[in-house]
C-alpha positions in Angstrom: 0.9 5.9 17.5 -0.4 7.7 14.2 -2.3 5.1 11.3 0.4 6.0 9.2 3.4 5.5 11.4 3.7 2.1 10.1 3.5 3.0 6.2 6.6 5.5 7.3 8.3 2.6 8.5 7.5 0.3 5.5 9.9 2.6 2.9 12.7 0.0 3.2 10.7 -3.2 2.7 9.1 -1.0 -0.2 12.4 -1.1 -1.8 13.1 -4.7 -0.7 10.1 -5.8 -2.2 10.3 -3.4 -5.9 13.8 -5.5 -6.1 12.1 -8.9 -5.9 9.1 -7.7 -7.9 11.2 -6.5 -10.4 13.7 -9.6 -10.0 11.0 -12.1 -10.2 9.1 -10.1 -13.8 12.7 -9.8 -15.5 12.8 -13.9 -15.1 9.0 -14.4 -15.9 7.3 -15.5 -12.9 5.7 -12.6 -12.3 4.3 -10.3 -15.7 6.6 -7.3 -16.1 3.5 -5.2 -15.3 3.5 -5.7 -11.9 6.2 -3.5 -11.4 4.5 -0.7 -12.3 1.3 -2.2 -10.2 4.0 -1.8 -6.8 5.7 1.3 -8.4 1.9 3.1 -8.0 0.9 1.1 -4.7 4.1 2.5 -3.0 3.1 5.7 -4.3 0.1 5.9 -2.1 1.4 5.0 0.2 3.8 7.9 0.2 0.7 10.0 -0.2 -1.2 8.7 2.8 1.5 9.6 5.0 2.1 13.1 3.4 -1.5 13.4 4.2 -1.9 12.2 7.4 1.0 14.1 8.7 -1.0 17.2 7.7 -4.1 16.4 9.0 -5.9 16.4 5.3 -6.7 12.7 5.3 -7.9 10.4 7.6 -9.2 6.4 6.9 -12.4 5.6 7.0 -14.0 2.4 8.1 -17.1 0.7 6.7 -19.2 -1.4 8.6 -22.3 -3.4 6.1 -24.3 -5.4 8.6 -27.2 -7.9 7.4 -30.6 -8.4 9.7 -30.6 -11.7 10.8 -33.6 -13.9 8.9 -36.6 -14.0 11.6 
């Protein structure tokens, strides 16, 4: 399938997971700016698949590889 099928697919355990977030800050466990934190991660990820179902966006891997000491 396409990368970003399974950030499509994610959108209800996005909301599943902003009610605990926000569940879990209102009590004190978590600090009450982490909701924003997953407000803005669930953002891009809206963005990546917006992008990648227009073909302006693609990932990118990195690979750093070290010489092994003679």
């Amino acid at each position: 399938g396409k990368w970003w099928d399974r950030l499509r697919v994610g959108q209800l355990q996005y909301k599943t997971n902003h009610f605990v977030i926000s569940c879990l800050a209102s009590i004190g466990i978590l600090p009450k700016s982490m909701v924003d934190v997953h407000k803005m991660l669930v953002s891009v990820a809206v963005s990546l698949v917006e992008g990648g179902e227009r073909g302006i966006f693609s990932p990118m891997y990195m690979v750093v590889m070290q010489k092994p000491k003679a």
